[in-house]
C-alpha positions as CSV (number, residue, x, y, z in Angstrom):
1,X,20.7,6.1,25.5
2,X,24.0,6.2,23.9
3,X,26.3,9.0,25.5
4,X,26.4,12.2,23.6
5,X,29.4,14.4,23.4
6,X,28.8,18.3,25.4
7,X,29.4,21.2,23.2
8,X,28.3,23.6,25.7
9,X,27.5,23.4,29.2
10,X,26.6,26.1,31.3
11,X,27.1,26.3,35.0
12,X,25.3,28.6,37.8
13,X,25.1,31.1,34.9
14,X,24.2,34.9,36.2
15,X,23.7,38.1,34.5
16,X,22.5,41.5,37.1
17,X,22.7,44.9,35.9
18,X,22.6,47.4,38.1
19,X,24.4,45.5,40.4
20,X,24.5,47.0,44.0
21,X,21.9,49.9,43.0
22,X,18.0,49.4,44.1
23,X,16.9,48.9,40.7
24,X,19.0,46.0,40.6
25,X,17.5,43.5,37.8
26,X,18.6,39.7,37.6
27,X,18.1,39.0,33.8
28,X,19.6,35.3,34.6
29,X,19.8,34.5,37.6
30,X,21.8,30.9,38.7
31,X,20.9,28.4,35.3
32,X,22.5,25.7,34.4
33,X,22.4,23.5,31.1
34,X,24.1,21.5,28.6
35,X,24.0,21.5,24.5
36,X,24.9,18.5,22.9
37,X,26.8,17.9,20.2
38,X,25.1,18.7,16.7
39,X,21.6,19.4,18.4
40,X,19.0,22.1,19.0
41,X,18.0,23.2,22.1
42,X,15.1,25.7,22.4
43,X,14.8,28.3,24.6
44,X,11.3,29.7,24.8
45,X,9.4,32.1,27.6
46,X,7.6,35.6,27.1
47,X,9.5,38.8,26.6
48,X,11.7,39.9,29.4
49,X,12.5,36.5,30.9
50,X,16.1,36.8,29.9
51,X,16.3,33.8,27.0
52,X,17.8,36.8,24.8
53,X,20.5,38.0,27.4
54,X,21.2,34.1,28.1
55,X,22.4,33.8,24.6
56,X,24.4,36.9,25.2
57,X,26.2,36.1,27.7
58,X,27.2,32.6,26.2
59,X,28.7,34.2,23.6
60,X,30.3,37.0,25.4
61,X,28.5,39.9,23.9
62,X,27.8,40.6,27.8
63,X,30.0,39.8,30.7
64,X,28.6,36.9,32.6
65,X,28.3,38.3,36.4
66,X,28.9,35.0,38.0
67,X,29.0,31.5,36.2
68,X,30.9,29.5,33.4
69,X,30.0,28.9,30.2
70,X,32.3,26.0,29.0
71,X,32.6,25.9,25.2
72,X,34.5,22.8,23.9
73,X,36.3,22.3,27.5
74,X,37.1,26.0,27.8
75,X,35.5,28.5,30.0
76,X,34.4,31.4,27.9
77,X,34.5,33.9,30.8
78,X,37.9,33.4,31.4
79,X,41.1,35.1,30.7
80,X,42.1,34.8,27.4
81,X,44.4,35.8,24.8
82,X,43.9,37.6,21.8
83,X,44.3,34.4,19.8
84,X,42.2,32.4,21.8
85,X,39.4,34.7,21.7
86,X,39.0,35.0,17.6
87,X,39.7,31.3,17.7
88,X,36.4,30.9,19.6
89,X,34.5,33.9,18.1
90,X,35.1,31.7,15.4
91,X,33.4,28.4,16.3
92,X,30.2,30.6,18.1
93,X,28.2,33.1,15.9
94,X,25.2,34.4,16.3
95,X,22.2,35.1,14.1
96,X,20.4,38.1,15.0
97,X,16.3,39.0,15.5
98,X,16.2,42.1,13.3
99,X,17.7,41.7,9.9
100,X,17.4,45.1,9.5
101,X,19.4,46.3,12.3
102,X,21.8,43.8,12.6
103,X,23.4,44.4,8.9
104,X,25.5,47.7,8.0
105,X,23.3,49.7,5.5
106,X,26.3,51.1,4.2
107,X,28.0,48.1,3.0
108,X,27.5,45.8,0.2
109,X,26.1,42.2,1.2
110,X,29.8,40.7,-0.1
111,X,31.5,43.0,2.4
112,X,28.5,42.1,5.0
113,X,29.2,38.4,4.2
114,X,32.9,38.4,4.0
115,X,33.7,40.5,6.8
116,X,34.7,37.8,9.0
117,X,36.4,35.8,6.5
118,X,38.3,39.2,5.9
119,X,38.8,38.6,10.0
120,X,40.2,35.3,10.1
121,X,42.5,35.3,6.9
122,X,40.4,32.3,5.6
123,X,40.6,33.6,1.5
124,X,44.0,34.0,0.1
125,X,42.8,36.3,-3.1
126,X,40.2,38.3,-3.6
127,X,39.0,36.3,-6.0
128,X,39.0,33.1,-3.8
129,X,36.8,35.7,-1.3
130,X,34.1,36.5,-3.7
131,X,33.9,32.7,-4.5
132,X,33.3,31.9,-0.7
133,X,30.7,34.8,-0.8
134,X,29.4,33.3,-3.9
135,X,29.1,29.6,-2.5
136,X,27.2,30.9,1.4
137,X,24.6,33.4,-1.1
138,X,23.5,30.0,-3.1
139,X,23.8,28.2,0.2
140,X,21.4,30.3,1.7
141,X,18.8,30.1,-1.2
142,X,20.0,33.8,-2.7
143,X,21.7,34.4,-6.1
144,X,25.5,35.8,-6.8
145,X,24.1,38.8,-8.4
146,X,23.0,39.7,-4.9
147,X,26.5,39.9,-4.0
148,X,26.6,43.5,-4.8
149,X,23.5,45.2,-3.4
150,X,22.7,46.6,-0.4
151,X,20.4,45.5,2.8
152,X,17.7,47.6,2.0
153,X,17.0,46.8,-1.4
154,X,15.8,43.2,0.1
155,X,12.9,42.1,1.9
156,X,13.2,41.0,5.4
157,X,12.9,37.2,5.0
158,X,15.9,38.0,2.3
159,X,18.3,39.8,5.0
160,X,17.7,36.8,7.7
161,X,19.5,34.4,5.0
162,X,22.0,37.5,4.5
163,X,22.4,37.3,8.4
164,X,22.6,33.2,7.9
165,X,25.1,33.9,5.6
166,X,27.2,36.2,7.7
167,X,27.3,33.8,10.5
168,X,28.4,30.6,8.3
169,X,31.0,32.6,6.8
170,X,33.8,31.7,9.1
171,X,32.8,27.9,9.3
172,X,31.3,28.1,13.3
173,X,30.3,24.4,15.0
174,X,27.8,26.3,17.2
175,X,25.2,28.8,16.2
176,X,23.1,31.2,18.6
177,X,19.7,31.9,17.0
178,X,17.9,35.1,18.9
179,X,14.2,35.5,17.6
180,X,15.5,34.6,13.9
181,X,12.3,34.6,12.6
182,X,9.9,36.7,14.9
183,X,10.6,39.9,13.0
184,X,9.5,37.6,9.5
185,X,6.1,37.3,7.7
186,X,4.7,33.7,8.7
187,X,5.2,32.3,5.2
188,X,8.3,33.4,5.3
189,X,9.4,31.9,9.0
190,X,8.7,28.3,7.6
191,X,11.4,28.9,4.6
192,X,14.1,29.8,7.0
193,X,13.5,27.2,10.0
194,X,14.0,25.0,7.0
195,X,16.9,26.8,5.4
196,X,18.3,26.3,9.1
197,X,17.7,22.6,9.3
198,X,18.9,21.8,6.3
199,X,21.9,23.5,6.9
200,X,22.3,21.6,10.3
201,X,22.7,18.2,8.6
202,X,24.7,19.6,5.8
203,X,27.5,21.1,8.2
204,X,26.8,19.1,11.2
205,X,26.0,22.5,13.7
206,X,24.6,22.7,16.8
207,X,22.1,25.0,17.2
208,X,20.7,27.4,20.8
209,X,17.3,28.4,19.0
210,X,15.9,31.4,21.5
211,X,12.0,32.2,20.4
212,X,8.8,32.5,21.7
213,X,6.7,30.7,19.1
214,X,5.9,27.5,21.0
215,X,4.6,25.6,17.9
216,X,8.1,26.6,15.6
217,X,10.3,25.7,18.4
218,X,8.5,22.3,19.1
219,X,9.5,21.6,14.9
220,X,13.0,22.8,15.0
221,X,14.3,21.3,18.8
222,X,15.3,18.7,19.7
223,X,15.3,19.7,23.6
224,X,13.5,22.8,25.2
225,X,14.2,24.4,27.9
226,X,12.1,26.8,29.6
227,X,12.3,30.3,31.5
228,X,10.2,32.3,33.8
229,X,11.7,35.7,35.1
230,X,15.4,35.3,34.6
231,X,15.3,31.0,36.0
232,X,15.0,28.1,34.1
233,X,12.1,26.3,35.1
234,X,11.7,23.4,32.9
235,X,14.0,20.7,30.7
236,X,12.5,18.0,28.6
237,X,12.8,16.3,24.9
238,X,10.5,18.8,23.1
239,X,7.8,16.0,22.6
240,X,7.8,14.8,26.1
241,X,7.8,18.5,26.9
242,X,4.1,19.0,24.5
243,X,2.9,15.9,26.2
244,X,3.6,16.1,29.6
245,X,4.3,19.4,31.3
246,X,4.8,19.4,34.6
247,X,5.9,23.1,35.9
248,X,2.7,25.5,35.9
249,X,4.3,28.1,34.0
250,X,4.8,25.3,31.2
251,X,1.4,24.0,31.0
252,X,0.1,27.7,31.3
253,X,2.2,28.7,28.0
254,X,1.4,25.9,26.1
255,X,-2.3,26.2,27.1
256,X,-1.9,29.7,25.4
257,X,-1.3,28.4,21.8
258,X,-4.1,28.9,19.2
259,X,-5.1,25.8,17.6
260,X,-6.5,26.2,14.1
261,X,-9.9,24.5,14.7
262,X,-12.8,27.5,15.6
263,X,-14.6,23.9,17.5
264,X,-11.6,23.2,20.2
265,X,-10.4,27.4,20.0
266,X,-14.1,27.7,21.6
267,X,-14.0,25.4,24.3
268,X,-10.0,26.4,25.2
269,X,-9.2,27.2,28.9
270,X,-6.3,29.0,29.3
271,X,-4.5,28.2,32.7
272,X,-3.6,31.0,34.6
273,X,0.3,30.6,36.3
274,X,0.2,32.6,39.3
275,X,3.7,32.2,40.8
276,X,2.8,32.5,44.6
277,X,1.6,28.9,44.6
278,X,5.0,27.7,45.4
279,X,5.2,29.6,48.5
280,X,9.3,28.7,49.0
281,X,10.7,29.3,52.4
282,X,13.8,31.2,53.0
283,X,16.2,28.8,52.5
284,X,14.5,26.2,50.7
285,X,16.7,24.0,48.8
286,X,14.8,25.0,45.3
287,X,16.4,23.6,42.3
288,X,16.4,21.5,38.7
289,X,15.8,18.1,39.6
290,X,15.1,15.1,37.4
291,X,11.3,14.2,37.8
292,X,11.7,11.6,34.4
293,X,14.7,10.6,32.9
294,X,15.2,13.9,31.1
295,X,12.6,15.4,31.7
296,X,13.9,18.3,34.6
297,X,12.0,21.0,36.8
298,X,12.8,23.7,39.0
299,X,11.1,22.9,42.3
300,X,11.5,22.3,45.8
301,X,11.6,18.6,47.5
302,X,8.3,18.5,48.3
303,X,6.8,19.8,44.9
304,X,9.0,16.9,43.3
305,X,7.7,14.2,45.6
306,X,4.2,15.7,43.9
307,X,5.2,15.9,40.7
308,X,7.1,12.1,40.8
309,X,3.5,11.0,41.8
310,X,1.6,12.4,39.4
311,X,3.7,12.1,36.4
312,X,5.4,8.6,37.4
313,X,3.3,7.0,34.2
């Protein structure tokens, strides 16, 4: 396998709130991961298990409680100058679940779109601006006459590209997807996982897709990673991950997707993760190891000398 360049790695990442108080909740507690280079890494588990506040915290919209996130050889969570900090607010954007709430009613889409080229001095005249809005409306699949309405007069699958658009506007290398399409119709979820892809070999972006739709993160990833209350539990190519889940949790989610065939939806059993089957001691030495070559899960010594025997084929 040749060796692929880091984008982003992420080290012993933690995010508490409440820290110190008895309602203390660990929304991340001690992961660890890389993104490569002009990939896609999914990031799937149910609601609450802190994939949202993961991509949060990478790009700073929350400050990490312990941890680095290293972006391009810098640690994000450090000290950093004004300069430094819209230089890297520049290269990481973020495209947001709800369209609706991510996107100022008040302003038109051009000043939604150009806000951050406004930011970063990246048009010289206005006119140069409204061609740059221009160019990201048609690259998104929209029209120029768009340019000058406002977010409610679209539909929803509409305001995702305008979101699209908003975060391409300032040129990024890495894009943070949060539930981009779980707040879309189905027919319209399929238009913008493509509008996304395309635009991935167009621009050459790396992509942190966070979802919970198993099948739509399987066809967008590359690599999936996923989490169970707040840890990290499983790391695999997204096709060895389909075939050949090892952690419970994984094999219990993926036994939970429909198929469309009433025959095989009849006969489905649906495994049940209960998490006191791994019964850790205090102490344990429980982490991600490497049970296949990139294939990693979150498990004690013993449970990988269990797994490495079943799964060695």
């Amino acid at each position: 396998m040749e060796q692929r360049e880091k984008l982003v790695e992420i080290r012993n990442l933690k995010q508490y709130f409440n820290v110190g108080k008895p309602n203390m909740v660990k929304a991340v507690d001690d992961i660890s991961f890389d993104i490569y280079k002009g990939e896609t890494l999914g990031l799937v588990g149910e609601s609450g298990c802190g994939k949202s506040t993961t991509g949060r915290t990478i790009i700073r919209l929350y400050d990490a409680t312990d941890g680095e996130v290293i972006f391009d050889g810098v640690d994000v969570h450090g000290k950093k100058s004004k300069k430094e900090l819209k230089a890297f607010n520049r290269n990481m954007q973020m495209i947001f679940q709800d369209p609706s709430a991510s996107l100022n009613s008040r302003m038109k889409v051009s000043d939604i779109i150009a806000e951050g080229i406004d930011i970063h001095g990246l048009a010289k005249t206005k006119e140069e601006r409204m061609e740059m809005v221009y160019d990201l409306l048609e690259t998104v699949g929209l029209n120029r006459e768009h340019a000058n309405r406002y977010p409610h007069e679209f539909s929803g699958g509409q305001r995702q590209r305008i979101g699209i658009a908003r975060a391409l506007a300032v040129q990024p290398e890495f894009i943070i997807a949060d539930e981009p399409i779980s707040a879309l119709d189905v027919s319209i979820q399929a238009q913008v996982v493509n509008l996304m892809r395309n635009l991935q070999k167009e621009k050459g972006l790396t992509y942190l897709f966070i979802a919970h739709d198993l099948s739509m993160v399987k066809y967008i990833s590359d690599r999936i990673g996923v989490m169970y209350f707040g840890k990290l539990v499983e790391l695999a190519p997204s096709d060895e991950l389909y075939k050949n889940p090892i952690h419970p949790y994984t094999q219990s989610l993926l036994s939970a997707i429909p198929l469309p065939d009433p025959e095989s939806e009849r006969t489905r059993k649906r495994k049940v993760y209960n998490p006191n089957i791994h019964d850790y001691a205090e102490g344990e030495d429980v982490r991600m190891r490497e049970v296949k070559p990139g294939h990693f899960v979150y498990c004690s010594e013993k449970e990988f000398q269990q797994y490495q025997a079943i799964h060695a084929n």
